[in-house]
Wavefront OBJ file of the C-alpha trace (Angstrom):
o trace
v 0.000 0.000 0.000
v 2.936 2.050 0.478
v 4.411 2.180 -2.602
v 1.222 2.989 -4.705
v 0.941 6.169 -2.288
v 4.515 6.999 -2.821
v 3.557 6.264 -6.998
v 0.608 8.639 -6.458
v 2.544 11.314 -4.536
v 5.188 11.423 -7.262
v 2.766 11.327 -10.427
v 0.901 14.104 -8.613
v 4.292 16.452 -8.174
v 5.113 15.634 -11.765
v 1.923 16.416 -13.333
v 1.608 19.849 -11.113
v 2.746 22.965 -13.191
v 5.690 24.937 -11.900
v 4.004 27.453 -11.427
v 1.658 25.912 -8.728
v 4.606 26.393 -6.526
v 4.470 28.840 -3.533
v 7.120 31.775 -3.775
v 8.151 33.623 -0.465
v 10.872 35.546 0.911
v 12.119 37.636 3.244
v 12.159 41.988 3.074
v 14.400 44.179 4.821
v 12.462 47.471 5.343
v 14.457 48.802 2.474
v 13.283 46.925 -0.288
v 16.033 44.297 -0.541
v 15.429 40.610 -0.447
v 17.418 38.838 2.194
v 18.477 35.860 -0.185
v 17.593 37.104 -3.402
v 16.169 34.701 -6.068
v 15.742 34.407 -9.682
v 11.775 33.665 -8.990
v 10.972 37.456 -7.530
v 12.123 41.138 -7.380
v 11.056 43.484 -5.502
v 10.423 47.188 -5.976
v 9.939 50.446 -2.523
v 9.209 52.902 -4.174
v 8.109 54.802 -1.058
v 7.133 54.623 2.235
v 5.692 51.543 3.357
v 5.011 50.538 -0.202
v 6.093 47.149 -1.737
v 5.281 45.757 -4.939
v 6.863 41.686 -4.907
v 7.357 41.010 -8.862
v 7.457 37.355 -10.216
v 9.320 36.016 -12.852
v 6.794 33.790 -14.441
v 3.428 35.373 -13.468
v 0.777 32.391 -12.051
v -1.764 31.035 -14.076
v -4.270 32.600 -12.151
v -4.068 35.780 -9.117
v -1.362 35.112 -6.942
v -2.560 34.764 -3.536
v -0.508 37.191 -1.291
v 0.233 36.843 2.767
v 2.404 39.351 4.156
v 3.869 39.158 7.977
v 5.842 41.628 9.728
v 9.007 40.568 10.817
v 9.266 42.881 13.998
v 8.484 43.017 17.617
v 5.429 44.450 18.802
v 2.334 45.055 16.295
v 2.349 47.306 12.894
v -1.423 48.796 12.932
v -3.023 48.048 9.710
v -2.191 47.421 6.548
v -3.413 49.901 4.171
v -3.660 47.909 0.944
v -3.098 44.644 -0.729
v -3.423 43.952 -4.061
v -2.893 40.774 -6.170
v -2.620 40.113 -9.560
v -1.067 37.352 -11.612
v 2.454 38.721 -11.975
v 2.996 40.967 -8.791
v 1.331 41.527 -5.091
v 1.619 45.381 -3.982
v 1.574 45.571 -0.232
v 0.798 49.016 1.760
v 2.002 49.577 5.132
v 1.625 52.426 7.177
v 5.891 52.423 7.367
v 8.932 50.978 6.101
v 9.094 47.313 8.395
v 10.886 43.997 7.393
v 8.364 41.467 6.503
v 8.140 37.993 5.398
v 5.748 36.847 2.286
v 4.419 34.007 0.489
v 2.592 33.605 -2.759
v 0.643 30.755 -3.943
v -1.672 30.406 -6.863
v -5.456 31.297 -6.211
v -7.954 28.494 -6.135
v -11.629 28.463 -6.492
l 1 2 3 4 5 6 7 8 9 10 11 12 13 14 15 16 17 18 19 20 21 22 23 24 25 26 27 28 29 30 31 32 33 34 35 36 37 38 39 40 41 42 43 44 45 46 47 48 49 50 51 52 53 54 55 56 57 58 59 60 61 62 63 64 65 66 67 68 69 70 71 72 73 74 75 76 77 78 79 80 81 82 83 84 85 86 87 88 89 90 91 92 93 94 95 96 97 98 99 100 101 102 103 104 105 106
């Protein structure tokens, strides 16, 4: 039984498009990745405004979660917005923050 759910698992990762993969990172509060990777770039273009790029844009909206990486709590976030190719976060100042994106479902 074990191998035909290890035989399912694999056919299942190999018949998943790449870009059903997540993509996240790490911010520093200036706009630069912490590792930076050949899947995302990012653009600050001013205060407390982020816009996370991809390289291949997701077959459908990216679904966007942004965390602040700081002590203490940030207020609200102004704005997200999501599209296939980018995710534009708002906060009310420049913070480090931590992100993932993941293909919307239904």
């Amino acid at each position: 039984m074990k191998i035909t759910r290890a035989a399912l698992a694999a056919l299942c990762l190999l018949a998943a498009p790449a870009c059903a993969d997540p993509i996240s990172g790490y911010v520093k509060a200036d706009g630069t990745p912490l590792i930076v990777s050949s899947l995302y770039t990012v653009t600050h273009t001013r205060r407390g405004l982020y816009k996370i790029t991809f390289t291949t844009p997701f077959e459908t909206l990216a679904s966007c979660v942004f965390t602040y990486a700081g002590n203490g709590s940030i207020g609200n976030i102004g704005r997200i917005s999501e599209k296939a190719n980018s995710c534009t976060v708002k906060f009310p100042s420049d913070f480090d923050f931590s992100f993932i994106a993941v293909p919307m479902s239904n």
